[in-house]
N, C-alpha and C positions, 0 to 999 in steps of 0.2 A: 242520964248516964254520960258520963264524961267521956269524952275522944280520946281514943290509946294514939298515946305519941311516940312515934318509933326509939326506938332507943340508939346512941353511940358505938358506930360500931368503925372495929379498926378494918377497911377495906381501902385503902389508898388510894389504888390505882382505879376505883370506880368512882370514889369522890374525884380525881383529877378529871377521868372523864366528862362528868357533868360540868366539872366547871368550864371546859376545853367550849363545851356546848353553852353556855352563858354566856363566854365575850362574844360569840358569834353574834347573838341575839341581844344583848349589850351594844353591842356595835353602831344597830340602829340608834338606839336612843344619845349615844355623842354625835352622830351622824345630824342625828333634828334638833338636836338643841344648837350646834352649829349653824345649821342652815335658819336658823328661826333669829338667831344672832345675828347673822350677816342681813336678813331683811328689816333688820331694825326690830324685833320686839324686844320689848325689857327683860332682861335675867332674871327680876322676881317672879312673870309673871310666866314665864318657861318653866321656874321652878313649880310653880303652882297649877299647872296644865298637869307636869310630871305627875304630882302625886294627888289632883282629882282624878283623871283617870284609875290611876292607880287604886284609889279607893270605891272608886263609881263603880270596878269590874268587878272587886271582890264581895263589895257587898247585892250586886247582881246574881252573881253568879255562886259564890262560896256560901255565902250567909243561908241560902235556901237550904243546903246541901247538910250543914253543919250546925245552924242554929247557934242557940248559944253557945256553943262548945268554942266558937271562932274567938269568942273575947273573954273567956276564961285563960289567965295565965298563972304562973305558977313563980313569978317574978316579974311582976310590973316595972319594977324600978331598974331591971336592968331594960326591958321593952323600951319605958320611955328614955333613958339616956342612948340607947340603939339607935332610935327614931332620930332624937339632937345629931347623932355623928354621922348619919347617912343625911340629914338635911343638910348639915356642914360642908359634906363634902362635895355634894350634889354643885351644893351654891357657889361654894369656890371655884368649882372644876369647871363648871356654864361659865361665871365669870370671865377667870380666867383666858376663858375661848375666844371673847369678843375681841381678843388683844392681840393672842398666841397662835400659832398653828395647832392644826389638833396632833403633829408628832410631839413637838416642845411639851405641850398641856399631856400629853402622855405620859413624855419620859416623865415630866414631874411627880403626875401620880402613881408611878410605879418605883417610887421612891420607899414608898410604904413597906414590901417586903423588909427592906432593915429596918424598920421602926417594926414590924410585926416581931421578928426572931428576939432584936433589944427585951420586947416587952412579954412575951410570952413567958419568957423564965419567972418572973415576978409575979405576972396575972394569972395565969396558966399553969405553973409548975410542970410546964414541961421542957425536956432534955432537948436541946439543937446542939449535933454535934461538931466538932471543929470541921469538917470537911462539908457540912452544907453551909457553914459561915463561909468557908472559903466561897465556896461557887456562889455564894447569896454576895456577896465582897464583890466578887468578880460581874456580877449583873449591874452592882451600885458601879463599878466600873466604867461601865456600858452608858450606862444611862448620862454620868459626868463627859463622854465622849461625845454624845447624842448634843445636849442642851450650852457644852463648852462655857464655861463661866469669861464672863465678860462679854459674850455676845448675846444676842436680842432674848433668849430664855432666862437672862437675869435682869430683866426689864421688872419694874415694882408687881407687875403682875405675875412674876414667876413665883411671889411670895403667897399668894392665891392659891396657885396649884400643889406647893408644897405643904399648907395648912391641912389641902383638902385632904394630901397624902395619909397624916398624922389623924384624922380623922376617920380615914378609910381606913387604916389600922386599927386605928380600936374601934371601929365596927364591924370590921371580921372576929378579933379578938371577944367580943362580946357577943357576936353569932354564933361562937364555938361553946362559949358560956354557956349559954341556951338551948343548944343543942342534946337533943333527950329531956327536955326542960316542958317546953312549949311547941307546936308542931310547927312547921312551916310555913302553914296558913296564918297560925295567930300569928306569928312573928311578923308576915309579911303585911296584916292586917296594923298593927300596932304601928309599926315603920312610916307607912303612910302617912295613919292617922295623927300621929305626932308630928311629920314633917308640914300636911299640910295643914293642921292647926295652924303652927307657928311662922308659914310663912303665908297667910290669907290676909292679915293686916296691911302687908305691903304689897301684895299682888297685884290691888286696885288702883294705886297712887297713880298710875300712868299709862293706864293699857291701851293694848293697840292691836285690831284686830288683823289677822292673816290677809294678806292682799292677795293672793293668787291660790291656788290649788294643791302646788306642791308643798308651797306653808299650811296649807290647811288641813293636809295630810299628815305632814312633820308634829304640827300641834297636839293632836290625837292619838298616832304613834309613841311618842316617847311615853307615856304610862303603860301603854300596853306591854310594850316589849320591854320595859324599869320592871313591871310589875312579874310578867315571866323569868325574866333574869336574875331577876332576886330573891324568885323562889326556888329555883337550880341553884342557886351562891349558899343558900340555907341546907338546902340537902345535902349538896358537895359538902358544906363543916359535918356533916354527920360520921361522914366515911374517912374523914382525913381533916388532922389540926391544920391553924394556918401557915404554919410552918412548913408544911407537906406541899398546900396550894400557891404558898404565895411566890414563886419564882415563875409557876405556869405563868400567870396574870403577865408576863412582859409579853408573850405573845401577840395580845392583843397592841403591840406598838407595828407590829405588821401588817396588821390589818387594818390601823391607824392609817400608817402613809398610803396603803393602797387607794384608802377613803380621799384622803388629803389630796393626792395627784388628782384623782380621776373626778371629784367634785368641787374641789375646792380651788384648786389649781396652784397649791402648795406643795412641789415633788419634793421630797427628802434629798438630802447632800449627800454626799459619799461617807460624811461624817458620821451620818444615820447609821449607813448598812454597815459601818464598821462598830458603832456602839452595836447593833444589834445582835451582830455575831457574836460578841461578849454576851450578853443578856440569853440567846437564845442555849447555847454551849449549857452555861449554869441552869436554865431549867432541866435541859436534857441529864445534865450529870443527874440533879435531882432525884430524875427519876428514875433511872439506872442505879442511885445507891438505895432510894426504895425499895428497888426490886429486888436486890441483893438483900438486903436489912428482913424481908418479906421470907424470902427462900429460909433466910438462915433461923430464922424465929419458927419457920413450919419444920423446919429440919429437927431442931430441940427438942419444941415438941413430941416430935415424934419419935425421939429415942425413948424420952422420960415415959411415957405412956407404953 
């Protein structure tokens, strides 16, 4: 008997909530992939820690629960290209790191919201209307105040983090696809498994094991908390297009720098908190003309009935 996969549904502000709850827990895992970076391990094999764990848990833990139901899909071929655009981005975004601070390698990836609203009309056939382009405009803003062209965020690594951007879009873009599709276990099962198929070849060339404890922690950690966080990123596309989510996501550039001072020992400039304020403003509008847009659809409603 097959697993009932929840259905689409328009609840906005509870998908923002989950995702609010994802960077958090997000967080950790650019947290250890940095720190696993600065101790010298290799990017491929960070990437490839990421998603063994990440499959080691589910098939532990999920597979018992679910049986086969976990690796039944209802569209493979979007799972496996899913899988390519979260390894993509993964890759890029670690990269990246080794180069950048984790604010720079931030703002890049939070680049994405304009590439998401760009492509939703086309993939998505859904309506962005001119007043969240505006505030989506005003966060690209932000982010161009953040990384200042010409300065060390347009270093050939900043070509890395923007890749990963364009990647991260069309894998929310095709999370949303999915969404009522396949549950959030398969999805988040599929993801893995494709990512780390294809980056196991290169994993090996040069590894180097964790030298002290807090690397050995960081090692372990990032599947764990990739693998939570990606199954809140799943559910959140349920309740709300990426359209809706994707301005929240700059938030996490706040809890970037917090990260970046206090372990890394990279404070943000005054540059930062001025892009940020731009960035943070347009999620806010956001979700303020949500709530308006929300009110006035229940209002309709409820004459016509």
């Amino acid at each position: 008997m097959s697993a009932q996969i929840a259905p689409v549904e328009e609840r906005h502000n509870t998908g923002i909530g989950i995702l609010l709850l994802s960077q958090l827990i997000l967080l950790v895992l650019d947290t250890s992939a940095k720190w696993m970076s600065a101790q010298g391990i290799p990017t491929g094999e960070i990437v490839f820690m990421r998603y063994a764990v990440h499959v080691a848990l589910i098939l532990v833990f999920i597979w018992p629960l679910r049986g086969r139901d976990l690796f039944r899909t209802r569209n493979w071929k979007l799972e496996v290209l899913r899988g390519i655009c979260l390894l993509l981005t993964t890759a890029g975004n670690f990269l990246a790191m080794r180069y950048l601070p984790l604010t720079v390698t931030g703002a890049l990836i939070f680049t994405s919201p304009l590439m998401i609203c760009a492509l939703s009309g086309p993939l998505l056939g859904e309506t962005v209307g001119w007043r969240r382009w505006l505030a989506i405009l005003a966060g690209f803003v932000g982010i161009l105040i953040i990384v200042r062209p010409g300065t060390e965020a347009f270093q050939p690594a900043s070509l890395l983090g923007l890749g990963a951007a364009l990647f991260l879009a069309l894998f929310s873009i095709i999370t949303r696809k999915l969404a009522g599709v396949d549950s959030a276990m398969t999805q988040q099962f599929y993801a893995g498994a494709v990512a780390l198929l294809l980056v196991t070849p290169v994993a090996f060339t040069s590894w180097v094991w964790p030298s002290n404890g807090i690397t050995w922690l960081a090692f372990f950690a990032a599947g764990t908390v990739g693998m939570i966080g990606h199954i809140l990123i799943s559910v959140a596309h349920r309740y709300a297009p990426p359209s809706t989510l994707a301005p929240f996501n700059y938030l996490t550039l706040l809890y970037l720098a917090i990260v970046s001072w206090l372990i890394f020992n990279q404070p943000p400039d005054h540059w930062f908190y001025l892009g940020a304020g731009f960035i943070i403003a347009s999620g806010l509008y956001i979700w303020l003309r949500e709530r308006s847009l929300q009110k006035r659809a229940i209002s309709v409603e409820t004459i016509v009935d």
